[in-house]
MARLUMMAR-690953 format. One record per residue (C-alpha): residue number from 1; residue in one letter; chain; x, y, z negated. Coordinates in nm, 3 decimals, always signed. Layout:
N
{node NUM A A {X Y Z}},
...
This chain:
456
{node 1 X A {+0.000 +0.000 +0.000}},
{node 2 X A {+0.254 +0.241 -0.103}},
{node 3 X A {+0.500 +0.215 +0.206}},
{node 4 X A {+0.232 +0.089 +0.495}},
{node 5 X A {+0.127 +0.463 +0.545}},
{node 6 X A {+0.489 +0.551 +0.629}},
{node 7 X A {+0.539 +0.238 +0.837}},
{node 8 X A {+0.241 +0.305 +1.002}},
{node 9 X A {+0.369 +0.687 +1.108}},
{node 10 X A {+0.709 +0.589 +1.199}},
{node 11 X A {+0.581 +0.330 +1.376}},
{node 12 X A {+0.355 +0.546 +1.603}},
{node 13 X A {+0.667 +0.781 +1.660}},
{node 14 X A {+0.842 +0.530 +1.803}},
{node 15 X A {+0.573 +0.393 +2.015}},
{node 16 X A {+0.531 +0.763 +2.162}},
{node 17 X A {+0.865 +0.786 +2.221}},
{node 18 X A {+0.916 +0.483 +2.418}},
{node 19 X A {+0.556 +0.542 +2.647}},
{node 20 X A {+0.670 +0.938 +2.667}},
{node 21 X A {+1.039 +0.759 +2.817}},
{node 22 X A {+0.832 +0.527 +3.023}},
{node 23 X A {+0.604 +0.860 +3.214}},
{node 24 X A {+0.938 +1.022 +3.209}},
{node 25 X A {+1.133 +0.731 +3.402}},
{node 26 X A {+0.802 +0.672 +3.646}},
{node 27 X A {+0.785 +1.035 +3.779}},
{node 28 X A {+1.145 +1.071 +3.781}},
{node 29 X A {+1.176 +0.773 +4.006}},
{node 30 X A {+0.884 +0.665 +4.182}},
{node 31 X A {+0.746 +1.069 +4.264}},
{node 32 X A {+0.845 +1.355 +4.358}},
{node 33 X A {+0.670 +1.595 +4.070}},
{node 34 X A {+1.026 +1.708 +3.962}},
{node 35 X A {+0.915 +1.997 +3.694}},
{node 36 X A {+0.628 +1.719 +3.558}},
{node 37 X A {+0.922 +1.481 +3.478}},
{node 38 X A {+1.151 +1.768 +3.327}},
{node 39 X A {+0.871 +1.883 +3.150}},
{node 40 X A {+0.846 +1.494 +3.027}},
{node 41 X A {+1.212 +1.452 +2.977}},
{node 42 X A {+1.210 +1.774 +2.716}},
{node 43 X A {+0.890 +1.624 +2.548}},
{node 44 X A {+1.039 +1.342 +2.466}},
{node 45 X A {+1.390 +1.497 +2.328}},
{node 46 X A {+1.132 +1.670 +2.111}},
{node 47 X A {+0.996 +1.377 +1.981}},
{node 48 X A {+1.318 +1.191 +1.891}},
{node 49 X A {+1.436 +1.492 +1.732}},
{node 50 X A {+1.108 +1.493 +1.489}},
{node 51 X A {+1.181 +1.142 +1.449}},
{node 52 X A {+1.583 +1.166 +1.338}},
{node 53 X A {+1.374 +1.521 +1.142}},
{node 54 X A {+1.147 +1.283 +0.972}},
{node 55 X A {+1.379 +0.991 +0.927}},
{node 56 X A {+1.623 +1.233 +0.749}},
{node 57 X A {+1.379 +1.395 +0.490}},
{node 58 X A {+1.265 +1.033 +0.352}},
{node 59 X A {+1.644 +0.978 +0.322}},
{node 60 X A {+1.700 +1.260 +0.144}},
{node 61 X A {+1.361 +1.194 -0.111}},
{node 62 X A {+1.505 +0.877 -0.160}},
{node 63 X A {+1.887 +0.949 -0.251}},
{node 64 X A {+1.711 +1.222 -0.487}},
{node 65 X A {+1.500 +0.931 -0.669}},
{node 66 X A {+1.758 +0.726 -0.720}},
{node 67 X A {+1.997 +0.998 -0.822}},
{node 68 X A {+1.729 +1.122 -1.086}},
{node 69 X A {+1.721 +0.746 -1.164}},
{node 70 X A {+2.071 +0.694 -1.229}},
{node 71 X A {+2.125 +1.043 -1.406}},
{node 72 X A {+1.802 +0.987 -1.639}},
{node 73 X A {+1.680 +1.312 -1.496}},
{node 74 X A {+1.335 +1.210 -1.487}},
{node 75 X A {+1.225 +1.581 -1.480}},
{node 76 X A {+1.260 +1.548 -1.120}},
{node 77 X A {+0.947 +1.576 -0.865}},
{node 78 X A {+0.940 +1.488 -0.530}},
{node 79 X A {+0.690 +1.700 -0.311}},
{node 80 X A {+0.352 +1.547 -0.176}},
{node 81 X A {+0.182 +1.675 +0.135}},
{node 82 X A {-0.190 +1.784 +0.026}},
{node 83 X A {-0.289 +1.516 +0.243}},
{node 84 X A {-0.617 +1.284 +0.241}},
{node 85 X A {-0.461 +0.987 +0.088}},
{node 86 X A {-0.170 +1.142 -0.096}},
{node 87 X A {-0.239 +0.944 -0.381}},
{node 88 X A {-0.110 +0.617 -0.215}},
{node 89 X A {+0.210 +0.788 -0.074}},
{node 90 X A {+0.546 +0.684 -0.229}},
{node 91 X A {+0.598 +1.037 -0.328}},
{node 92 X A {+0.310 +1.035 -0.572}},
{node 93 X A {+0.413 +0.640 -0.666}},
{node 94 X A {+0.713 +0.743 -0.735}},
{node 95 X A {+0.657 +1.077 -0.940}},
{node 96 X A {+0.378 +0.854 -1.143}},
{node 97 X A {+0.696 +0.636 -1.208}},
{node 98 X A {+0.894 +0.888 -1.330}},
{node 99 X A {+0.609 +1.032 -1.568}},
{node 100 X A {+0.578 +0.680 -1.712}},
{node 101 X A {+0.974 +0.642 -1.767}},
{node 102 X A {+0.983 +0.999 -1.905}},
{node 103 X A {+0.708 +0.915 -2.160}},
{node 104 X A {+0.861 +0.621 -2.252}},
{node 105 X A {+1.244 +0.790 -2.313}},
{node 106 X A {+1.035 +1.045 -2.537}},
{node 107 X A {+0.867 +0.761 -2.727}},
{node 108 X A {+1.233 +0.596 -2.750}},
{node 109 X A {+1.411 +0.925 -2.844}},
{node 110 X A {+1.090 +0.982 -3.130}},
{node 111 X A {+1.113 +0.580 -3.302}},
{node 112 X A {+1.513 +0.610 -3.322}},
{node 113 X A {+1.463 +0.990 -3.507}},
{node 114 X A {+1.233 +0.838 -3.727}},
{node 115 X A {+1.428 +0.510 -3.779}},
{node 116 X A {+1.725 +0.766 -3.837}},
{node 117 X A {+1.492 +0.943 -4.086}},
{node 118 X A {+1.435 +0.607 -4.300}},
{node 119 X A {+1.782 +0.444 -4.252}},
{node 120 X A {+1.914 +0.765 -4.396}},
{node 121 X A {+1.661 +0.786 -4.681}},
{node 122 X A {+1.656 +0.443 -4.766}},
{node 123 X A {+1.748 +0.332 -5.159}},
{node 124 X A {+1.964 +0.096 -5.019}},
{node 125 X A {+2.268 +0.159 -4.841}},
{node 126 X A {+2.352 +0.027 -4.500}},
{node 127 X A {+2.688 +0.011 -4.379}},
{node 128 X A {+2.675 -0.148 -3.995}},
{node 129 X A {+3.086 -0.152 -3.830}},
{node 130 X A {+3.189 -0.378 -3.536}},
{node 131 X A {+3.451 -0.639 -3.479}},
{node 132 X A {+3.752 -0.405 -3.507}},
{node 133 X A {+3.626 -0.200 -3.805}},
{node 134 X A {+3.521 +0.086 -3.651}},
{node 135 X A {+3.202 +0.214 -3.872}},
{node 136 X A {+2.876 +0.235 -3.614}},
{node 137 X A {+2.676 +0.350 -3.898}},
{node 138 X A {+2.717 +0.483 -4.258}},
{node 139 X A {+2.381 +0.624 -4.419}},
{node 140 X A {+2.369 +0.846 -4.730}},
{node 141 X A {+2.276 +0.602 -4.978}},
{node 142 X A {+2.594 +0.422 -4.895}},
{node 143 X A {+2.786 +0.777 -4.901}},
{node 144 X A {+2.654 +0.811 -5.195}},
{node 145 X A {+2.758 +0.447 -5.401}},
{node 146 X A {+3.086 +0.438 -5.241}},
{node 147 X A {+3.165 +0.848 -5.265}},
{node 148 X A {+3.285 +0.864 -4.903}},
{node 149 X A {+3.163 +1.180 -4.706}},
{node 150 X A {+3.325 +1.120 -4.333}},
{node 151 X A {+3.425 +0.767 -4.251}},
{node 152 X A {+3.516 +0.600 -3.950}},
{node 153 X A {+3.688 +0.301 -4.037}},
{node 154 X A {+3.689 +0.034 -4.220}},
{node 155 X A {+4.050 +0.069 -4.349}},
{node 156 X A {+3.978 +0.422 -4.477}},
{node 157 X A {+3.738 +0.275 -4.758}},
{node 158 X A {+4.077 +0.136 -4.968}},
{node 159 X A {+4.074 +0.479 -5.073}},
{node 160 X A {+3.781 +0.498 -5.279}},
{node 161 X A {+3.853 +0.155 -5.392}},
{node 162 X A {+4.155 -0.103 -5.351}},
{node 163 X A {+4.103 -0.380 -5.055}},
{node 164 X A {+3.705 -0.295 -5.003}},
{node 165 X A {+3.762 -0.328 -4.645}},
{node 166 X A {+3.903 -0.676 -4.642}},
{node 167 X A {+3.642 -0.768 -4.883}},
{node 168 X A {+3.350 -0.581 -4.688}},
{node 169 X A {+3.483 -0.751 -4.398}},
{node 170 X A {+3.516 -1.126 -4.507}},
{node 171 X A {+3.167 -1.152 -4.607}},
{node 172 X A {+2.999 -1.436 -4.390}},
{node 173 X A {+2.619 -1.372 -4.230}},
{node 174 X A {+2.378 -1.459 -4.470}},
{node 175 X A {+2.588 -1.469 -4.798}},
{node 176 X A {+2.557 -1.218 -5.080}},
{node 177 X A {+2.837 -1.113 -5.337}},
{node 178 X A {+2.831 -0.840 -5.583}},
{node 179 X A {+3.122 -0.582 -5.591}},
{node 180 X A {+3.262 -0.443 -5.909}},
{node 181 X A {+3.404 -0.083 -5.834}},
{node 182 X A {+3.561 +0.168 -6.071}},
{node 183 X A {+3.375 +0.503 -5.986}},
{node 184 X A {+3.379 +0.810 -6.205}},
{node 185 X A {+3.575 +0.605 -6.463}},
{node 186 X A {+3.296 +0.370 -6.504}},
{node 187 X A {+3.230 +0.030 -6.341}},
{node 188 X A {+2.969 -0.017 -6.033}},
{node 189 X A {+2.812 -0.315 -5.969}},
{node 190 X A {+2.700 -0.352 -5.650}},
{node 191 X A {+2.527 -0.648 -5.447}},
{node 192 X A {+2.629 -0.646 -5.094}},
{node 193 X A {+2.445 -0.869 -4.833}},
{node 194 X A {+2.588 -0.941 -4.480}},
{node 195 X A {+2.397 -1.014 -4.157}},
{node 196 X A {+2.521 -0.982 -3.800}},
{node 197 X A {+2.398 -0.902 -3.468}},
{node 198 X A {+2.518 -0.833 -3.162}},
{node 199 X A {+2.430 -0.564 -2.911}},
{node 200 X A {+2.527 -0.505 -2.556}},
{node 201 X A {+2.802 -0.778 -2.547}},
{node 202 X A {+2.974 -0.662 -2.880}},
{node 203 X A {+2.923 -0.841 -3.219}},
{node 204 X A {+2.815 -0.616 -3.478}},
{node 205 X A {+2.771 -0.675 -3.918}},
{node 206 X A {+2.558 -0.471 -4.160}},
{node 207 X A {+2.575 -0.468 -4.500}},
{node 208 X A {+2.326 -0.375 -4.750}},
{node 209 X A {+2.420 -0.206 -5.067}},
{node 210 X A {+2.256 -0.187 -5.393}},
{node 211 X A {+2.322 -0.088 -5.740}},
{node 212 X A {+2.234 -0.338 -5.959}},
{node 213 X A {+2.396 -0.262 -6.305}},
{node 214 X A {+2.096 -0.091 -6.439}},
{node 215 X A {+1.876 -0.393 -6.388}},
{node 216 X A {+2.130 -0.656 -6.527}},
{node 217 X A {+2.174 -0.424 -6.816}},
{node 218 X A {+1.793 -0.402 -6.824}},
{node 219 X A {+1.779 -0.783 -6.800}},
{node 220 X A {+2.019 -0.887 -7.034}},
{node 221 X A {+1.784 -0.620 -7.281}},
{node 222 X A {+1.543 -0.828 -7.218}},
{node 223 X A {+1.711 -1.157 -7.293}},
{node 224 X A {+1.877 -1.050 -7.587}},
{node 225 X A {+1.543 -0.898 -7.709}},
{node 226 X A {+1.367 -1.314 -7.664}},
{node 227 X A {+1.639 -1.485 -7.787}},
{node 228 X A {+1.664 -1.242 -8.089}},
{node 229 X A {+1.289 -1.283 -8.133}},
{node 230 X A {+1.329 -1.668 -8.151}},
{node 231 X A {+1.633 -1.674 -8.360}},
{node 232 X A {+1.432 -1.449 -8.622}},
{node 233 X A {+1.137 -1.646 -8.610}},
{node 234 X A {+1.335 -1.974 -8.644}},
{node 235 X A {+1.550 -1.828 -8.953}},
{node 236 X A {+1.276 -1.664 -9.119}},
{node 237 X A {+1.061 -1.962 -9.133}},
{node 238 X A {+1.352 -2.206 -9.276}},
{node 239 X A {+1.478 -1.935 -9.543}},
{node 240 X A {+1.150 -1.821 -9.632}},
{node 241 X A {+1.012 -2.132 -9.790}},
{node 242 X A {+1.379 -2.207 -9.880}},
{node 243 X A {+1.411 -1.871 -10.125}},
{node 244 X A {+1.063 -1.940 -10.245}},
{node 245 X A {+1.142 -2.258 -10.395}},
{node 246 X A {+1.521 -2.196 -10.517}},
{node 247 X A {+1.311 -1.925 -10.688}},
{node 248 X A {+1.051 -2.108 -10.832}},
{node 249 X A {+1.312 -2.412 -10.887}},
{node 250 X A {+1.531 -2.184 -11.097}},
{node 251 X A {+1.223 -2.022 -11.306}},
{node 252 X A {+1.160 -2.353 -11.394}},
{node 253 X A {+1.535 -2.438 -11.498}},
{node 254 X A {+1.535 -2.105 -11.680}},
{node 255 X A {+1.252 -2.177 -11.907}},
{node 256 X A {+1.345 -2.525 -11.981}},
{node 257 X A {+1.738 -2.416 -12.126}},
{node 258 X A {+1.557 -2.125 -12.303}},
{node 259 X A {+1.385 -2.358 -12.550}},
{node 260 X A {+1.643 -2.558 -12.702}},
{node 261 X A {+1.382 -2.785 -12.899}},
{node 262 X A {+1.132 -2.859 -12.630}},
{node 263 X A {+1.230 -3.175 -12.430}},
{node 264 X A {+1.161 -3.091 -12.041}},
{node 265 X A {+0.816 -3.239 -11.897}},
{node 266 X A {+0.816 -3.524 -11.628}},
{node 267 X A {+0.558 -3.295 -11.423}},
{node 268 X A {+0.808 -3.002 -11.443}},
{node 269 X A {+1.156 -3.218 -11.336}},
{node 270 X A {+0.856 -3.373 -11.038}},
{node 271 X A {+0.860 -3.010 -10.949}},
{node 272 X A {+1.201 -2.908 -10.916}},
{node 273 X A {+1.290 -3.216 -10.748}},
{node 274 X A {+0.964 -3.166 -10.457}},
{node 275 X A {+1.151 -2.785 -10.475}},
{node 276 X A {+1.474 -2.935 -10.415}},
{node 277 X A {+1.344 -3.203 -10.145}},
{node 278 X A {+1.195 -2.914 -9.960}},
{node 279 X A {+1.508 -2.700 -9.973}},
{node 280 X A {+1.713 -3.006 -9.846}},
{node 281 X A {+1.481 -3.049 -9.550}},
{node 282 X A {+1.477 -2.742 -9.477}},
{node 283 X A {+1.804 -2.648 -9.441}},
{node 284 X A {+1.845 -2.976 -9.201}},
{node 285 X A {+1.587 -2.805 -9.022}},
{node 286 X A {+1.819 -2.495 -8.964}},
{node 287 X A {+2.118 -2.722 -8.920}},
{node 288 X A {+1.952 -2.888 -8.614}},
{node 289 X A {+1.827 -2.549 -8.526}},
{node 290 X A {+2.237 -2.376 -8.529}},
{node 291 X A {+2.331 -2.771 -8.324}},
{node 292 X A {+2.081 -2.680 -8.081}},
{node 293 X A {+2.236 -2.308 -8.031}},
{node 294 X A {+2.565 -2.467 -7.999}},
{node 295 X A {+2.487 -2.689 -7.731}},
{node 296 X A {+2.315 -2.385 -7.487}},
{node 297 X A {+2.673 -2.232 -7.538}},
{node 298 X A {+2.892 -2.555 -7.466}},
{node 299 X A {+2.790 -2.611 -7.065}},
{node 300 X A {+3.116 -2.796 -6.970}},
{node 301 X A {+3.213 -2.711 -6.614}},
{node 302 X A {+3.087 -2.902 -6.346}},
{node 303 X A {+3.316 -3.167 -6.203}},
{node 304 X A {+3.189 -3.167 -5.821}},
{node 305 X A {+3.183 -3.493 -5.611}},
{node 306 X A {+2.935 -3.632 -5.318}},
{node 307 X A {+2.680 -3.773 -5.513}},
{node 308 X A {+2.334 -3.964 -5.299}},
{node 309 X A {+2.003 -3.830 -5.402}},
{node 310 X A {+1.889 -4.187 -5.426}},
{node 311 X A {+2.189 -4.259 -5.688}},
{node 312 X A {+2.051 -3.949 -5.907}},
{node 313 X A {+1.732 -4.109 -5.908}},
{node 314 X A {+1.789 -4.437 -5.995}},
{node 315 X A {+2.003 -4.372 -6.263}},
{node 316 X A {+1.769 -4.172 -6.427}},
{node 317 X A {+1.462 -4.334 -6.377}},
{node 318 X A {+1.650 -4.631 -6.497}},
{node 319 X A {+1.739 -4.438 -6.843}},
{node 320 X A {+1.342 -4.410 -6.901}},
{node 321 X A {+1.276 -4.717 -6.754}},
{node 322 X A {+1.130 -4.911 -7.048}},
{node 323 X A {+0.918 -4.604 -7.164}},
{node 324 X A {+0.720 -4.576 -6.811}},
{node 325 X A {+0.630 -4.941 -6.857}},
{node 326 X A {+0.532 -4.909 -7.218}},
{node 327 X A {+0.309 -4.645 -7.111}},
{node 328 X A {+0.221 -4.788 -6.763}},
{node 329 X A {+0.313 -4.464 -6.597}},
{node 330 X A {+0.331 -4.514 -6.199}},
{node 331 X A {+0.666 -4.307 -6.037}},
{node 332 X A {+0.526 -4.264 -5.657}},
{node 333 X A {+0.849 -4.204 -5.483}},
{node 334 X A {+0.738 -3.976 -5.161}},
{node 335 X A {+1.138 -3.984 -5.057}},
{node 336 X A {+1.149 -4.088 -4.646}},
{node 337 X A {+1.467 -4.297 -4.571}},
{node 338 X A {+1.650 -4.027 -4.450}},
{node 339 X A {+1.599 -3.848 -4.738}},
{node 340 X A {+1.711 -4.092 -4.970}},
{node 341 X A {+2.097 -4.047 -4.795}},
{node 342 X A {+2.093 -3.735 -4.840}},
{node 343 X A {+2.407 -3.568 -5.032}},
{node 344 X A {+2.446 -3.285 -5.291}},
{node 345 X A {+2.745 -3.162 -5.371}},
{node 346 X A {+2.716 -3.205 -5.812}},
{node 347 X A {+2.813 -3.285 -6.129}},
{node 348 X A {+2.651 -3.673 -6.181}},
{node 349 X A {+2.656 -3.684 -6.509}},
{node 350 X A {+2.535 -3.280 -6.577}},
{node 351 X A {+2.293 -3.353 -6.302}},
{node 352 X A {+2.135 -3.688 -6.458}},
{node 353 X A {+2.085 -3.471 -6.787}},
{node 354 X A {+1.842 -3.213 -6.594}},
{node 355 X A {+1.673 -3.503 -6.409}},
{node 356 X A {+1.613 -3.735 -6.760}},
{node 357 X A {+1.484 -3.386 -6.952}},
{node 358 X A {+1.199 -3.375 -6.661}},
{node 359 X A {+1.112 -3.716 -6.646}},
{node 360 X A {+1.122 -3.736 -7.052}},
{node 361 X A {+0.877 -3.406 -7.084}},
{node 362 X A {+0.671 -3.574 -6.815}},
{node 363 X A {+0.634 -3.855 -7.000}},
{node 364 X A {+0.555 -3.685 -7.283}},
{node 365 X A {+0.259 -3.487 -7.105}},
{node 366 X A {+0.137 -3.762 -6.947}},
{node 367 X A {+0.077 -3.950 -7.305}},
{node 368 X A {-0.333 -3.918 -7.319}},
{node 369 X A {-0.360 -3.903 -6.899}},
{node 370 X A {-0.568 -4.113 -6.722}},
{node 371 X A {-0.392 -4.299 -6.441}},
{node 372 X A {-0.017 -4.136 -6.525}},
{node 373 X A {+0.132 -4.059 -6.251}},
{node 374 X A {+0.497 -3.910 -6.184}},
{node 375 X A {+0.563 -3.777 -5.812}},
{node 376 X A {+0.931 -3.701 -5.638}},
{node 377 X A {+0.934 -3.562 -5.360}},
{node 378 X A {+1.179 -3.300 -5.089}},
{node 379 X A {+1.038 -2.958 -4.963}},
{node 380 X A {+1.192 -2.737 -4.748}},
{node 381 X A {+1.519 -2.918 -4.644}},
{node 382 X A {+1.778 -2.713 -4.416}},
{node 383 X A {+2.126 -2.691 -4.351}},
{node 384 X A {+2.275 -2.610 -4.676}},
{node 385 X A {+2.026 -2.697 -4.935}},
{node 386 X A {+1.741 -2.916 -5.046}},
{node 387 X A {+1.445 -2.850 -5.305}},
{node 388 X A {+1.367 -3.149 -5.490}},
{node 389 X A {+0.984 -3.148 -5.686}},
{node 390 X A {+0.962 -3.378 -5.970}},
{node 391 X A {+0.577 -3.365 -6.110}},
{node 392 X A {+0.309 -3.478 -6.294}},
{node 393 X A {-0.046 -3.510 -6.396}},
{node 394 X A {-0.085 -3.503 -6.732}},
{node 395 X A {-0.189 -3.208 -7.004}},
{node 396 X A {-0.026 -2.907 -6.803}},
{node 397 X A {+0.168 -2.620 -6.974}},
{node 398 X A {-0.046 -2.298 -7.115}},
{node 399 X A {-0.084 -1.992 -6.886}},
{node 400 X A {+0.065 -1.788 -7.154}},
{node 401 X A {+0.382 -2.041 -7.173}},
{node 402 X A {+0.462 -2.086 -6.829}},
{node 403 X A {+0.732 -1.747 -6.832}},
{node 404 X A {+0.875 -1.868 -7.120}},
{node 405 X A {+0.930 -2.219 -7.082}},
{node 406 X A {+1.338 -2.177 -7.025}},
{node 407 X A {+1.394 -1.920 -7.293}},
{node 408 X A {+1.653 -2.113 -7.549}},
{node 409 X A {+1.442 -2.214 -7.849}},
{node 410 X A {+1.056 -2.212 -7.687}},
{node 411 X A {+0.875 -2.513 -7.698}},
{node 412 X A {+0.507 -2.606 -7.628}},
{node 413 X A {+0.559 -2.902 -7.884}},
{node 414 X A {+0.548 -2.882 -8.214}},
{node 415 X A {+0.869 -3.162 -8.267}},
{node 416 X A {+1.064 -3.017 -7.959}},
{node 417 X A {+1.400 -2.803 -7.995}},
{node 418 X A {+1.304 -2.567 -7.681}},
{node 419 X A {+1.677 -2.593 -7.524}},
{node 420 X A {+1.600 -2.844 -7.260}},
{node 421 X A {+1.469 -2.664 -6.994}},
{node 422 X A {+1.706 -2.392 -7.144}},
{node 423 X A {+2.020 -2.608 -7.075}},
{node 424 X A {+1.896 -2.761 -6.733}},
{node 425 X A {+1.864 -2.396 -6.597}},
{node 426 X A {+2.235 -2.323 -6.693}},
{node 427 X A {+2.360 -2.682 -6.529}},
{node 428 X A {+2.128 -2.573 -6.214}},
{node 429 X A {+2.247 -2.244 -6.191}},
{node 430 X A {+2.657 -2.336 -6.242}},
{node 431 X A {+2.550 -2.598 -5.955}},
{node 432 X A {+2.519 -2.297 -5.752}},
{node 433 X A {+2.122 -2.370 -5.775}},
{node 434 X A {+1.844 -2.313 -5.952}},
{node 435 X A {+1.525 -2.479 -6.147}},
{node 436 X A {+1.194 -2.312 -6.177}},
{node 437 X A {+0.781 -2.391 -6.214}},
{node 438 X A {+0.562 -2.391 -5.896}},
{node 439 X A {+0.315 -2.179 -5.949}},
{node 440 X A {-0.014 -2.325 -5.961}},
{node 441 X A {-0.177 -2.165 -5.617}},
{node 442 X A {+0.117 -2.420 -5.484}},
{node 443 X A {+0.103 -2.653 -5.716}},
{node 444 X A {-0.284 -2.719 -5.802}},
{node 445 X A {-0.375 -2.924 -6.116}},
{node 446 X A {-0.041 -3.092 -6.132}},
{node 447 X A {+0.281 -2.954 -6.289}},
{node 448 X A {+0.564 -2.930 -6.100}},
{node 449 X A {+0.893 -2.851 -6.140}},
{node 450 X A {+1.115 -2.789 -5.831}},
{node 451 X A {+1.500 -2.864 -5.831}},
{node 452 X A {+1.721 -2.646 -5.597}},
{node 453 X A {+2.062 -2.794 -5.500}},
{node 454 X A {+2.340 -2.748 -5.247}},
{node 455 X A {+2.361 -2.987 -4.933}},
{node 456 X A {+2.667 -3.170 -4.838}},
């Protein structure tokens, strides 16, 4: 449509030109009307001079579209002939097509201002350099952190702090590592993420920045705050009853010495020694209580081997072997093959500790259950890790307990110490993993517990 109008025209030229040659060559030839065939003759120079005319001005509208095109001078209007059917020309085509690429540069030019606008506002800063250092893009939040106005390279950030660019640099895509520089005199704790991209042939990395000191110091508050509340109500309730007593105890003692001639009654020594008795239990109480603070602070170190997932398994389930059959508690083992060969990279023995506290607390809450049941399964599997869910179906664990359940000392039962979960998070965590409770909008009725560990 667009070019079939000029085909047609240039097309008709030529055909004009060849039947003007064609009257030309007959009267030259084959009569004798002379002036008639000069007349011809200068016609049809006319006509292939309009034609080279006509053939040159499209030229020239072309090389000045493409130049406009090349240039990004999309300003640039080519003029239409107020024709009838101007509007299918390849003028008017091809100023539409410059109106479109024009609105789409200003649409461009508007989302990178106001991607410029957030990237430089942003709380986190974003640091984005390419393969030989050289800094593509530094916002203010990362001026800011690292107190560097005008940067360009990589190598000048050593002088706000000692290797940062080899360290910057080092990080791999999709790690995280947290940074401790000295700023101000004071320590900065930042956690740096790396990604990478890459972006008209060239590989690019960009690192986000954040402070995070204020909210490990507003953590560790926190933390101190529970356990202090735990340790205080633990003491208080052992030395409490244990003060009463030596009190009443020593009362008792007092008025018996005091009166030389009065023999001491048999319901008065009962008394002392029930005072006594209590005292003793209780402070076995707090000695169990002061063992069981030791042993959240004595996590040995992990000794790391290639251990099977299957292995892990059996050896625990083995260790709580007799107590499933005594309670005829079914262990539905949802493992595929594959997924039994599966390696971790872990500490065996640390790692059969975590898996015997679950199975032993599922036990426990599946004691008044009907049809116990204890499920194993593997969600979410990639490359570098696997999430193993151990649950169950018995009594669940309070909504007002489930944030609290691996806070040292906090136990939904009434004989428990409340540093098993405590101690499996540590080994979890020192695994380079983690432990934590599905939520119930994942986990329904059933109470599950999902195990994160690192892949072989």
């Amino acid at each position: 449509m667009v070019f079939k109008g000029r085909i047609f025209l240039i097309s008709l030229r030529v055909v004009l030109l060849f039947l003007s040659l064609g009257v030309a060559n007959y009267l030259l030839f084959f009569t004798h009307y002379r002036i008639s065939a000069a007349i011809v003759c200068v016609l049809v120079l006319l006509q292939f001079l309009e034609l080279l005319r006509y053939l040159q001005s499209e030229r020239k509208h072309f090389e000045r579209f493409f130049s406009a095109l090349l240039h990004n001078d999309f300003t640039y209007h080519i003029p239409e002939k107020s024709l009838p059917g101007r509007e299918n020309s390849w003028q008017h085509f091809a100023n539409e097509l410059l109106k479109k690429i024009q609105t789409l540069q200003l649409e461009k030019h508007e989302k990178h201002l106001l991607l410029q606008l957030i990237t430089e506002n942003a709380g986190a800063g974003i640091l984005v350099f390419d393969e030989q250092g050289e800094i593509f893009l530094m916002n203010n939040e990362t001026k800011r952190l690292l107190g560097a106005a005008h940067v360009h390279h990589l190598e000048a950030l050593n002088h706000y702090a000692e290797n940062l660019s080899q360290k910057l640099s080092s990080l791999e895509a999709g790690n995280k590592t947290i940074f401790k520089l000295i700023k101000n005199n004071a320590y900065l704790q930042l956690m740096v993420a790396a990604q990478k991209f890459k972006q008209q042939e060239k590989t690019y990395t960009l690192l986000t920045l954040q402070h995070i000191g204020a909210e490990l110091e507003e953590q560790e508050i926190l933390a101190w705050q529970k356990l202090t509340s735990v340790l205080s109500h633990e003491i208080m309730n052992s030395l409490t009853p244990v003060i009463s007593l030596a009190n009443s105890a020593n009362m008792m003692l007092h008025k018996i010495l005091a009166d030389e001639n009065k023999s001491p009654k048999n319901e008065d020594l009962q008394d002392i020694q029930f005072a006594l008795n209590t005292i003793e239990k209780r402070s076995h109480a707090m000695l169990y209580f002061v063992q069981a603070y030791r042993k959240i602070n004595k996590i040995p170190v992990p000794e790391f081997q290639t251990v099977s997932i299957s292995s892990l398994l059996e050896n625990a389930l083995d260790s709580v072997e007799n107590k499933l059959k005594d309670r005829k508690i079914y262990v539905r083992n949802k493992l595929t093959d594959n997924q039994l060969q599966l390696n971790v990279l872990a500490d065996p023995d640390l790692l059969h500790q975590v898996l015997l506290n679950l199975f032993i607390n599922s036990i426990h809450a599946l004691e008044n259950a009907e049809n116990p049941q204890i499920e194993i399964q593997i969600s979410n599997e990639n490359q570098s890790q696997i999430i193993l869910l151990i649950s169950d179906n018995g009594i669940g664990i309070p909504d007002e307990s489930r944030d609290k359940i691996f806070i040292p000392f906090f136990s939904t039962k009434q004989e428990g110490s409340g540093v098993g979960l405590s101690i499996c998070k540590q080994i979890t965590q020192a695994h380079g993993g983690d432990i934590y409770l599905l939520p119930k909008e994942i986990s329904g009725e059933r109470t599950t517990f999902a195990l994160r560990l690192q892949k072989v």
